[in-house]
MARDORO-192845 format. One record per residue (C-alpha): residue in three letters; x, y, z. Coordinates in pm, whole numbers, padded with zeros to 5 digits, always signed. Example, Ala and Ser with C-alpha at 12.3 -4.5 7.8 and 13.67 -1.06 7.14 Angstrom:
ALA+01230-00450+00780 SER+01367-00106+00714 
This chain:
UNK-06010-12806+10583 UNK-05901-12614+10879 UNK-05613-12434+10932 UNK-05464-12651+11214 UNK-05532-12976+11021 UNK-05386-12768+10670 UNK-05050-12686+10840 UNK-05020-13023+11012 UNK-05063-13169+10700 UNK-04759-12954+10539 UNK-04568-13026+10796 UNK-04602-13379+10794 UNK-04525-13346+10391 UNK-04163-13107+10497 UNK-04039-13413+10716 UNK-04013-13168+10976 UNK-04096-13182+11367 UNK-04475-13121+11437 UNK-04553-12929+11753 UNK-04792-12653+11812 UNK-04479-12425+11777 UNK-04404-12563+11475 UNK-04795-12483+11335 UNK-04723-12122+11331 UNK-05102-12053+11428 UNK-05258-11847+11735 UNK-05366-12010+12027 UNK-05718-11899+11990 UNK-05718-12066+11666 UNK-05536-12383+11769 UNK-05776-12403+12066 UNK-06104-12350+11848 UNK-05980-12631+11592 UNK-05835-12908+11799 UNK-06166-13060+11909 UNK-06249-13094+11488 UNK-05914-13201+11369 UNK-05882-13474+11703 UNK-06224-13580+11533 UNK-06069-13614+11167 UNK-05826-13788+10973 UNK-05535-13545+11123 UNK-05586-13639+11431 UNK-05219-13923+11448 UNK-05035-13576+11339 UNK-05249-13351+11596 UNK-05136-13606+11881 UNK-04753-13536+11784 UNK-04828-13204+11868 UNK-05026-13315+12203 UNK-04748-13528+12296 UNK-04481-13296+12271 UNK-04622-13036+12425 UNK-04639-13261+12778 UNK-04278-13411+12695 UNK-04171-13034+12699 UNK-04404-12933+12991 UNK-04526-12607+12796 UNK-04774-12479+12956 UNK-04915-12223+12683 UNK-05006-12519+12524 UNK-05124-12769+12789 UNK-05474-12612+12760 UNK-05539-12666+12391 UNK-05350-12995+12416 UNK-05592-13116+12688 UNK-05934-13044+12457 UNK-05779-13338+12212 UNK-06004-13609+12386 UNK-06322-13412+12386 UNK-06261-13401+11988 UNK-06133-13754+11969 UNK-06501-13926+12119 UNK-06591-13823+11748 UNK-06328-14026+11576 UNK-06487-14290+11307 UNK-06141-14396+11116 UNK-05965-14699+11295 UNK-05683-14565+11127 UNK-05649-14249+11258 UNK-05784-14345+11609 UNK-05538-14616+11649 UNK-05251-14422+11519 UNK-05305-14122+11758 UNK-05352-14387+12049 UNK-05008-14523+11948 UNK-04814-14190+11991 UNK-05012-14086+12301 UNK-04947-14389+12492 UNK-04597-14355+12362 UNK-04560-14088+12549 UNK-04614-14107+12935 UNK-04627-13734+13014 UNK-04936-13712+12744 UNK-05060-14065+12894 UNK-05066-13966+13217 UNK-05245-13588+13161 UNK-05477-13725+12951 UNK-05533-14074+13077 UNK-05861-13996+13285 UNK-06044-13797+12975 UNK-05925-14076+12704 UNK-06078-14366+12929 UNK-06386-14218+12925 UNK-06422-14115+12535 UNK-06287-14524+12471 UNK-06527-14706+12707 UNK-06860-14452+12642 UNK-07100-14626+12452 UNK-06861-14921+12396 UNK-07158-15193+12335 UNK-07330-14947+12088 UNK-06962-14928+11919 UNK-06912-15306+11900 UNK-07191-15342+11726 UNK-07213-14990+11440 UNK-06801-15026+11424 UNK-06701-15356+11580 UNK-06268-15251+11447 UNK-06321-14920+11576 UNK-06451-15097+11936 UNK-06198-15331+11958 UNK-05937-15053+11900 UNK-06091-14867+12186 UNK-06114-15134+12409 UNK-05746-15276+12323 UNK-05661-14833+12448 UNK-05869-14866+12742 UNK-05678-15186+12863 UNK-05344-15047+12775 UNK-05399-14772+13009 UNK-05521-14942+13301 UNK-05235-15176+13202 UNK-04980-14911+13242 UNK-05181-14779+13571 UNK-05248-14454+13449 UNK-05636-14502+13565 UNK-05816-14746+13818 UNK-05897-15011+13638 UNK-06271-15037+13769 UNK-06459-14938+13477 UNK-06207-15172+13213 UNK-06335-15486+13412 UNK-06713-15334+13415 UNK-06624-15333+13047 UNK-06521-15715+13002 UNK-06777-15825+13193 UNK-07040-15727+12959 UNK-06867-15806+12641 UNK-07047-16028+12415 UNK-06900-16357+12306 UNK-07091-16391+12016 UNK-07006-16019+11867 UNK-06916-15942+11482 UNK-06612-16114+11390 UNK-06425-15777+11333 UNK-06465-15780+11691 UNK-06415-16073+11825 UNK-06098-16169+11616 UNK-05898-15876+11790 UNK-06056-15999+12155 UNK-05833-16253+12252 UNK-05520-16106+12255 UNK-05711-15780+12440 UNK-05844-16050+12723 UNK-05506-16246+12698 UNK-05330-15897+12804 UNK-05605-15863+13092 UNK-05519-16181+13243 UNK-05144-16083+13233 UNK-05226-15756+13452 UNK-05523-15890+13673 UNK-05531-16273+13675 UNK-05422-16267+14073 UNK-05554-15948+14172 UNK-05941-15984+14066 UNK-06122-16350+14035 UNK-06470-16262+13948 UNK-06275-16019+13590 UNK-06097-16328+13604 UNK-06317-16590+13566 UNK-06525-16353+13290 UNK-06252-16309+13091 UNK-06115-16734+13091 UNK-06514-16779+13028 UNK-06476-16531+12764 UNK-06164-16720+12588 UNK-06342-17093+12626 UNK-06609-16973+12410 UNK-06392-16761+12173 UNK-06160-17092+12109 UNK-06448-17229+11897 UNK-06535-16909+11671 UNK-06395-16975+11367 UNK-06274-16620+11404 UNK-06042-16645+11687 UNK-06016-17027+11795 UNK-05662-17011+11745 UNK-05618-16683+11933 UNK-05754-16766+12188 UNK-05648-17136+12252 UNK-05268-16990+12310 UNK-05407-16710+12518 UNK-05540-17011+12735 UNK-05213-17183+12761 UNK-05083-16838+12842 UNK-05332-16856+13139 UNK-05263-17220+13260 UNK-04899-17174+13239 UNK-04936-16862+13429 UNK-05147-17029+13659 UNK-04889-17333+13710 UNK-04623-17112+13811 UNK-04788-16901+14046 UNK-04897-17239+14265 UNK-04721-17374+14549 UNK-04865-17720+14496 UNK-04691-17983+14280 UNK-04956-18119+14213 UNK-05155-17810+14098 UNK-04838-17706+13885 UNK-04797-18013+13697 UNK-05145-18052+13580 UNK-05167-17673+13538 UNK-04857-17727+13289 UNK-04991-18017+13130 UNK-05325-17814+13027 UNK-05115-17568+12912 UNK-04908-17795+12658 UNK-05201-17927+12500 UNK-05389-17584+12469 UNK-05065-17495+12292 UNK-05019-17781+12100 UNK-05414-17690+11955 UNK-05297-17353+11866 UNK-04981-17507+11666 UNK-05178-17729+11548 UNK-05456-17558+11396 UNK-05211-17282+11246 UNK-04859-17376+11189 UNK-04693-17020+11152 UNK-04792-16991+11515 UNK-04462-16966+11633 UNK-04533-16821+11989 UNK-04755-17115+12054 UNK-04449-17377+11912 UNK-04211-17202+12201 UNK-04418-17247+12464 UNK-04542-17613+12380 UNK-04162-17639+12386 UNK-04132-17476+12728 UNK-04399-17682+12869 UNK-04237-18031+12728 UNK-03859-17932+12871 UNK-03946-17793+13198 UNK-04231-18141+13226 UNK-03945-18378+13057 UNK-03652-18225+13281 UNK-03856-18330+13627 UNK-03893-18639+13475 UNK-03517-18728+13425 UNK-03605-18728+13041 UNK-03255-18571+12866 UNK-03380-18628+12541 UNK-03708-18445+12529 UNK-03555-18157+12733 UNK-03282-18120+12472 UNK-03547-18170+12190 UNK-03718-17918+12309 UNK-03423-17684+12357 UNK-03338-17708+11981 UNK-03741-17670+11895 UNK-03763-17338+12120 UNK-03403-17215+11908 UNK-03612-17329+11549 UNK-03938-17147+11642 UNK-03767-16797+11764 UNK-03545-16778+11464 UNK-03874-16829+11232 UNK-04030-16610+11420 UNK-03768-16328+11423 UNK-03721-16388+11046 UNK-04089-16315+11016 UNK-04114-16028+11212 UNK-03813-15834+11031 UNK-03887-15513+10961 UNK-04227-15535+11064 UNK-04427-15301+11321 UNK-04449-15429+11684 UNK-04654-15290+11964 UNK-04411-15127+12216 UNK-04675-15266+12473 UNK-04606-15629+12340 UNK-04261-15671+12358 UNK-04265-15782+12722 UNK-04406-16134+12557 UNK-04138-16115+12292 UNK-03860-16097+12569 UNK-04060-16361+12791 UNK-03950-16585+12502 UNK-03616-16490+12480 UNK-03548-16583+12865 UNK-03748-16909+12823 UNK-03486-16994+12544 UNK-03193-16926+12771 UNK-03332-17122+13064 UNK-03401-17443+12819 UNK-03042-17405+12710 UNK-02930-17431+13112 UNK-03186-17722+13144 UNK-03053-17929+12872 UNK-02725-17829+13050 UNK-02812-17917+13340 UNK-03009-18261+13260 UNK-02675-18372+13066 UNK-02458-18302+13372 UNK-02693-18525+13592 UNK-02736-18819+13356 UNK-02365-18819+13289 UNK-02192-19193+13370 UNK-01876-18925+13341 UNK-01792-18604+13440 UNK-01442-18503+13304 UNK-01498-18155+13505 UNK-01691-18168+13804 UNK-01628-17755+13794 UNK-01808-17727+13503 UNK-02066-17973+13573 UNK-02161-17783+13876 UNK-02146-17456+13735 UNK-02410-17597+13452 UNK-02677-17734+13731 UNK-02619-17463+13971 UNK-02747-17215+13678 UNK-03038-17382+13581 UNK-03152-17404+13959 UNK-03079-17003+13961 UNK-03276-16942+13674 UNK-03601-17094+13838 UNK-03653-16800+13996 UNK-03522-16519+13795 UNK-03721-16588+13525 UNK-04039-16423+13423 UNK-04275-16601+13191 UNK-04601-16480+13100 UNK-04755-16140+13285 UNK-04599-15934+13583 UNK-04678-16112+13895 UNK-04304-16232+13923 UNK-04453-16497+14145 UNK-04234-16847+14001 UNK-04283-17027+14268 UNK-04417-17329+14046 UNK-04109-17405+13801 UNK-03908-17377+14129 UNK-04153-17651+14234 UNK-04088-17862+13967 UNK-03729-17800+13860 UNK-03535-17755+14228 UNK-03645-18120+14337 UNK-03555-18286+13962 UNK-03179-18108+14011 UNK-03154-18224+14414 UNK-03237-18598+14282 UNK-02981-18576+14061 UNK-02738-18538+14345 UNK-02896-18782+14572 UNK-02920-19002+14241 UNK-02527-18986+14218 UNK-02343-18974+14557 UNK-02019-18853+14370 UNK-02174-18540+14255 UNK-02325-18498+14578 UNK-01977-18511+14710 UNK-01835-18290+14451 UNK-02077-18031+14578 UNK-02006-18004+14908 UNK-01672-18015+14869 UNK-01719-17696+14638 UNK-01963-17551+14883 UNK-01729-17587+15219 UNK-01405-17456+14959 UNK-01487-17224+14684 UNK-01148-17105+14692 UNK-01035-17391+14479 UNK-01289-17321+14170 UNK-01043-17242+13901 UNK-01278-16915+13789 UNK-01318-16593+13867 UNK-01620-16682+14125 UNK-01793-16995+14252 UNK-02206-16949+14284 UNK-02166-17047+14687 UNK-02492-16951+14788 UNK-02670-17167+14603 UNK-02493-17447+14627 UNK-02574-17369+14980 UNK-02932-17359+14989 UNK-02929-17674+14740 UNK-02742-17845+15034 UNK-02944-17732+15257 UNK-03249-17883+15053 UNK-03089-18213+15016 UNK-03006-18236+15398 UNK-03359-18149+15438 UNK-03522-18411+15245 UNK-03264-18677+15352 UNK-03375-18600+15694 UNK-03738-18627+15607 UNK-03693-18937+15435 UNK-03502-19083+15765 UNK-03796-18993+15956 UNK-04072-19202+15726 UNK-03907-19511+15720 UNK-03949-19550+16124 UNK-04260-19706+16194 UNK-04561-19555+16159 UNK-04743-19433+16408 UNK-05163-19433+16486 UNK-05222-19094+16298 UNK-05049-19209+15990 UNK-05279-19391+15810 UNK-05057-19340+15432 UNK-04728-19394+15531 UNK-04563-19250+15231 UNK-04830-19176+15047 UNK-04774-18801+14999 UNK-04389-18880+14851 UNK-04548-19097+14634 UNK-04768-18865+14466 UNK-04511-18611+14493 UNK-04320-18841+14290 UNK-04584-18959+14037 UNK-04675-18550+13967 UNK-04341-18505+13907 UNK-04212-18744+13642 UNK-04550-18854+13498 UNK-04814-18589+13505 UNK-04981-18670+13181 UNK-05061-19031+13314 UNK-05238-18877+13595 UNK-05408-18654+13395 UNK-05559-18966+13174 UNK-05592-19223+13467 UNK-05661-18990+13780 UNK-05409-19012+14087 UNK-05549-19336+14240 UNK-05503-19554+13941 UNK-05159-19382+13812 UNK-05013-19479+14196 UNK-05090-19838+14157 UNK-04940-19822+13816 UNK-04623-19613+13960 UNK-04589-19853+14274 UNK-04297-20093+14221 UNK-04160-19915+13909 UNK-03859-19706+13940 UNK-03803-19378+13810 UNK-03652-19441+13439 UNK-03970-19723+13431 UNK-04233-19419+13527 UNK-04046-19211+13295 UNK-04104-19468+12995 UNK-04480-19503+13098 UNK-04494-19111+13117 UNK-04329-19073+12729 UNK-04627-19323+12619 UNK-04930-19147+12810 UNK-04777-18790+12665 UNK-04736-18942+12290 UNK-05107-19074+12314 UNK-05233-18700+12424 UNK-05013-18507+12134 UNK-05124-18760+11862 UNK-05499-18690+11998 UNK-05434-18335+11968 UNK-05261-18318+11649 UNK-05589-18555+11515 UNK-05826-18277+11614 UNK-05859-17944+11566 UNK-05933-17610+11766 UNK-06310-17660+11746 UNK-06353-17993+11922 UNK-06009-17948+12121 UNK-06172-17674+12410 UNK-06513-17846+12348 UNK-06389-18153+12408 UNK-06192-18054+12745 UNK-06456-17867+12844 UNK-06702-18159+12867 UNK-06461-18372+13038 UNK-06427-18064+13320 UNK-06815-18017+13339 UNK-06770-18468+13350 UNK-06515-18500+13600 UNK-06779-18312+13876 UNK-06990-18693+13861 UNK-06822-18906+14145 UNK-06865-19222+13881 UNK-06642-19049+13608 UNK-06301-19244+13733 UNK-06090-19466+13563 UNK-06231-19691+13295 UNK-06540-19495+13252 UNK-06367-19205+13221 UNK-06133-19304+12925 UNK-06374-19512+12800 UNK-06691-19262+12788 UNK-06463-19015+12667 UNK-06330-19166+12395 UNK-06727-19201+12291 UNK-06777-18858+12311 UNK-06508-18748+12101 UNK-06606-18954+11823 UNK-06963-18810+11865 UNK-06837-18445+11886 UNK-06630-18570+11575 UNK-06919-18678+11402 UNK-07156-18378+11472 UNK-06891-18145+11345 UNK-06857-18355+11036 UNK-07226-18382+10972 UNK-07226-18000+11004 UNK-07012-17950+10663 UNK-07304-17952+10391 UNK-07131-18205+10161 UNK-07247-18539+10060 UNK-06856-18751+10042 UNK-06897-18760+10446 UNK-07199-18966+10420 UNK-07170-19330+10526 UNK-07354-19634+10413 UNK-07626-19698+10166 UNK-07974-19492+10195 UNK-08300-19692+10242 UNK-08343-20028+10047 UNK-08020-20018+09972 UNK-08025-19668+09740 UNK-07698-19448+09706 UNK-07627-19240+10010 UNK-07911-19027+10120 UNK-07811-18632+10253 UNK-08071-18665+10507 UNK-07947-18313+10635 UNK-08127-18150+10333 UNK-08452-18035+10260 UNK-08636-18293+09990 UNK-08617-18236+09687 UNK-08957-18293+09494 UNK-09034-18658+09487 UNK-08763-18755+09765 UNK-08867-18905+10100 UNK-08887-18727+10390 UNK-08595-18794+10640 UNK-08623-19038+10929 UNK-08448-19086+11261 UNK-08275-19389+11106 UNK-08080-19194+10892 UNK-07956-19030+11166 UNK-07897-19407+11332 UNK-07745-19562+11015 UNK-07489-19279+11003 UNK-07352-19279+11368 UNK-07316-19603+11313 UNK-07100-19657+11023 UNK-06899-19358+11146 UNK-06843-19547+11460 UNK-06731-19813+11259 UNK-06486-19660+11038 UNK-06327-19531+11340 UNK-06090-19641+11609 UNK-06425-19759+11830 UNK-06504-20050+11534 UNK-06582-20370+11627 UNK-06718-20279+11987 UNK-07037-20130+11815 UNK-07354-20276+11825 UNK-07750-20144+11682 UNK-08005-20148+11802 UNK-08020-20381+12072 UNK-08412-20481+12213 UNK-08554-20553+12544 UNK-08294-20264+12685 UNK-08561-20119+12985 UNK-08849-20295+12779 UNK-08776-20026+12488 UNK-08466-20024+12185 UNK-08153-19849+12249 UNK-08057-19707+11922 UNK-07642-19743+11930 UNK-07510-19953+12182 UNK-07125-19975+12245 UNK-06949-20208+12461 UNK-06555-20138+12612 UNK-06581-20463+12809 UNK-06856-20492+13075 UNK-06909-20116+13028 UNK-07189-19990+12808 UNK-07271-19648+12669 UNK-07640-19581+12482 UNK-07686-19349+12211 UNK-08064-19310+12197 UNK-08169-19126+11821 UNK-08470-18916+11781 UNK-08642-18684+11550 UNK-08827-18362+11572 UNK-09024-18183+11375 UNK-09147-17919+11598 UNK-08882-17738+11811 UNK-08539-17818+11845 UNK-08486-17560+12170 UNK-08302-17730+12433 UNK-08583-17695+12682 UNK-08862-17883+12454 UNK-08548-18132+12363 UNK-08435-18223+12733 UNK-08858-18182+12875 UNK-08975-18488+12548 UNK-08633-18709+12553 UNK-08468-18703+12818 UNK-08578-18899+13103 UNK-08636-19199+12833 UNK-08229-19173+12770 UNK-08113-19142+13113 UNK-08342-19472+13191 UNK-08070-19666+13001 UNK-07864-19587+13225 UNK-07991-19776+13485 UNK-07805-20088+13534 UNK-07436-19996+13430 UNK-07265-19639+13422 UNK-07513-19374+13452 UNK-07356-19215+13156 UNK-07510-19204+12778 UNK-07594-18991+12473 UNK-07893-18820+12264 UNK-07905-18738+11933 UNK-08170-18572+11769 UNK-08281-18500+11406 UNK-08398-18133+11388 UNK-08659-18133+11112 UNK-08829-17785+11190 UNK-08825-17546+10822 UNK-08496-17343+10814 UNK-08627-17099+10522 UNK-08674-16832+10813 UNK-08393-16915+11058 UNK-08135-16702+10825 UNK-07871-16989+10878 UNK-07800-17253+11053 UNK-07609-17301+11444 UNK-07262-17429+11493 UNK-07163-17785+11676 UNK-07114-17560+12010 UNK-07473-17429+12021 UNK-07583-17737+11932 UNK-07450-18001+12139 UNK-07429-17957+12545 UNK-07402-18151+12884 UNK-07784-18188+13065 UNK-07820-18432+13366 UNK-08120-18618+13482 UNK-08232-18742+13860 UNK-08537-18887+13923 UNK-08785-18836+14197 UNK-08564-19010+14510 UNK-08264-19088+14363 UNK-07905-18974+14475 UNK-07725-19044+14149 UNK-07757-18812+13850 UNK-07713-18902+13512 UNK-07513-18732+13272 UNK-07612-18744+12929 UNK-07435-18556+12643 UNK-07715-18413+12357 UNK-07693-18327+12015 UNK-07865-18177+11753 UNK-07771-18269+11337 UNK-07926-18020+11151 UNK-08178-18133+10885 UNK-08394-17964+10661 UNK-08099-17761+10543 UNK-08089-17471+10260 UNK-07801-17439+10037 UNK-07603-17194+10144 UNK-07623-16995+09829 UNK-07973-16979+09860 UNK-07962-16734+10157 UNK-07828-16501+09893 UNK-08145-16526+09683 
């Protein structure tokens, strides 16, 4: 042991303060022995020293204080290299000395890091972004960094990512699109590893909500907030003691159920948001928290006081009696404040988006009840008579101001419409619709939800809107945070096709989550998930396993028999039909009718390759022929029979199932056919281990 690293340690064992002072060695030897100690398991105690040597400005020190990064490249304990990090960057003298050196020893020979030490990388990654974070160095080489991280790293690495690329967003989400775009790319794929689905599904519905409050479109920010609810409705789901997730799901309902005139679900959600923060503060007592986290923590705790002025506030304006107007307007006039005081999620302090939505719900109200409106001008033109110490004048002003606005507006499109206008109307209307029912647009698309909207009022739309929104949470809450992002991500990659409207698009999509269902089931090696008798009527054959000596070999109409019956023990029986003939002169394995739409599920088996080239180059321009004569939509699913004793394991659903399309020679439509491989010939997994 060295002498620097022997006295820090006695001085960490006297309780006393450690500073090179405090050492009691030269400077030559301090100076010879920081570089080894920075490298060693002394190296947390060795940065107290650092650190106070900038807090004091000494400059006999500064020098042997500024070799600590050269030592610290050598670091190998994520103990010690995270715990020196922690007091460094706790102290912004030492931070901001040392900030260009430190950046350097974290992101050197990060990828070589990620995959020798993948804790130790993520630790130096999470330092790297905390600095550029705190804009002690450019950022430029952090977003060369998360650009080239791998998605499919060790899972001591890629556990820790999301909550590294969740902070990134927070700092850079409006300032750089193509890091941007990486790192949301980066979170899709981690939501389905097993190792950080659930991590990364809220730091999704971080993004989206971020996203929907930084728009100046309504429409943008209510779809943008519905996203947002269901990625954090996955999250809860799929772990229930994630209590960050359970506030904002209850953000996202209150501030979506306030717009709509729903008092109910905004006060719901008020006492769900009170529930989740005092589990969660119960479970973080006493417990270590990240200095650099808490702005999240206090995000919360201003979302909770806003939903307490919103239920407030949506009480006041659904009140058949107000037995103090003073009070009433105090309530409303706060929650219209606190749309743009409040800061969410990240530091753009752009809220532009819950002003959006909430400011038009609370001027409504008014319109909605002429006494009210009355009330408020009255208090607006003679604050003198509010019985407090101070009436909020100037923004009753500007919400008069609004309303006078909009009633003028609303004068103007009821005169006749000229030659230019070709949608009287039309714009309100979808205003409207965005505003009090945005999950119905999000399942129907805008064109059908209008002619649904058109004639109802709003406590009708309202109703509608509560039954569209219970049908998304119950899908959610059925699923889990594997087929949740695949699932949304195929509709995305879906909603491109011009065709994918309306009934085809519930109606296909409900197929494909059953099949996405089905392929995750079928990738759990057990035989209870097996439907249906084998062949001549035989129990249940695994036709996922490698024969056994004497057993048959498997055959694509395993493969058929088993979609099938899971079709049929799900919410799509009684609307599936087999194997139809003289379908484009050939067989359509799995046909299933929603009315006069059809959707064909055409089985195959292979023996030879299951790559996606040599699947999509031998099968698919026979399943996109079915498509001919109704939506040019449909499905393939093959049997992968190649050996698996050398393949060291088997894929998950998501590398195994994916979108392909199909045009022939002279044709202007594609089709879009969903593909996916079940896994046969499969190894036990204990026999990997032999």
């Amino acid at each position: 042991m060295t002498q620097l690293a022997d006295r820090l340690s006695a001085l960490a064992a006297s309780g006393g303060p450690v500073t090179f002072h405090t050492v009691g060695l030269t400077q030559d030897v301090v100076t010879a022995e920081v570089a080894e100690v920075a490298a060693g398991p002394y190296a947390p105690l060795l940065a107290e020293a650092v650190a106070a040597a900038f807090d004091q400005t000494d400059p006999v020190w500064a020098q042997a204080a500024s070799l600590f990064p050269a030592g610290f490249a050598g670091q190998g304990s994520l103990l010690a290299l995270t715990g020196a990090l922690e007091t460094l960057l706790g102290s912004s003298a030492a931070t901001t000395a040392l900030a260009g050196p430190l950046n350097t020893v974290l992101l050197d020979g990060l990828a070589d890091a990620i995959a020798r030490a993948p804790m130790l990388a993520a630790a130096r990654l999470e330092g790297a972004v905390r600095l550029a974070a705190a804009n002690a160095v450019r950022p430029w080489r952090v977003w060369e960094a998360l650009e080239q991280l791998p998605a499919d790293g060790p899972e001591d690495f890629t556990e820790r990512l999301p909550r590294i690329l969740g902070v990134a967003l927070d700092c850079w989400a409006q300032q750089e699109a193509t890091v941007s775009a990486t790192v949301r790319t980066l979170l899709e794929q981690l939501s389905v590893d097993e190792s950080a689905d659930v991590d990364a599904l809220f730091e999704l519905g971080c993004d989206r909500l971020r996203s929907a409050l930084s728009s100046h479109d309504l429409v943008d920010v209510s779809g943008q907030l519905g996203e947002a609810r269901r990625f954090f409705s996955a999250a809860q789901a799929a772990e229930e003691a994630r209590d960050d997730a359970a506030v904002y799901a209850a953000v996202c309902d209150a501030v979506l159920g306030f717009t709509a005139g729903n008092t109910p679900q905004v006060a719901a959600a008020a006492d769900r948001i009170e529930q989740a923060l005092e589990r969660r503060a119960a479970w973080l007592y006493g417990t270590h928290q990240p200095a650099w986290l808490q702005p999240r923590r206090s995000a919360e705790i201003a979302w909770s006081r806003l939903l307490l002025q919103l239920r407030a506030a949506s009480q006041e304006l659904t009140a058949p009696v107000r037995m103090d107007q003073w009070q009433a307007l105090d309530a409303v006039l706060a929650a219209y404040r606190a749309t743009r005081t409040i800061q969410p999620v990240g530091n753009s302090g752009d809220v532009t988006g819950l002003a959006t939505l909430i400011e038009p719900a609370i001027e409504d109200g008014f319109l909605r009840e002429q006494s009210f409106l009355n009330a408020l001008r009255h208090a607006a033109a003679h604050p003198q008579d509010y019985p407090g110490p101070l009436f909020d004048a100037e923004t009753a002003a500007v919400v008069i101001a609004r309303i006078n606005a909009r009633e003028t507006s609303t004068d103007a499109a009821s005169e006749p419409a000229g030659e230019d206008d070709e949608e009287p109307g039309r714009a309100a209307a979808c205003e409207r619709l965005h505003r009090i029912a945005p999950t119905l647009v999000l399942k129907l698309g805008t064109r059908r939800a209008l002619s649904i909207a058109d004639g109802l009022d709003d406590d009708a739309l309202a109703s509608i809107e509560g039954l569209a929104y219970n049908g998304d949470v119950a899908r959610l809450k059925a699923s889990d945070p594997l087929i949740v992002p695949l699932l949304d991500r195929f509709i995305g990659e879906l909603s491109g096709h011009p065709d994918f409207t309306g009934d085809v698009r519930q109606t296909f999509s409900a197929l494909v989550e059953q099949t996405l269902l089905f392929l995750k089931s079928r990738s759990d090696l057990t035989r209870t998930s097996l439907f249906g008798a084998g062949k001549d009527g035989d129990p249940p054959y695994d036709y996922r396993r490698k024969p056994e000596k004497g057993q048959r070999r498997a055959v694509e109409a395993d493969l058929q028999r088993d979609f099938h019956g899971w079709l049929q023990a799900g919410p799509l029986h009684n609307i599936v039909f087999v194997e139809p003939t003289d379908m484009g002169m050939g067989r359509a394995d799995v046909l299933v009718h929603f009315g006069s739409l059809r959707y064909l599920t055409e089985m195959k088996q292979d023996s030879d390759d299951n790559t996606r080239a040599h699947i999509e180059a031998k099968y698919l321009t026979q399943e996109a022929e079915y498509t001919n004569t109704n939506a040019p939509f449909g499905q393939l699913l093959v049997l992968d029979l190649t050996p698996k004793s050398g393949t060291a394991g088997t894929r998950r659903i998501d590398e195994l199932t994916w979108l392909t399309t199909h045009r022939p020679q002279g044709a202007h439509t594609g089709r879009w056919v969903l593909a996916g491989i079940v896994t046969g010939n499969r190894l036990t997994p204990s026999a990997y281990s032999r």
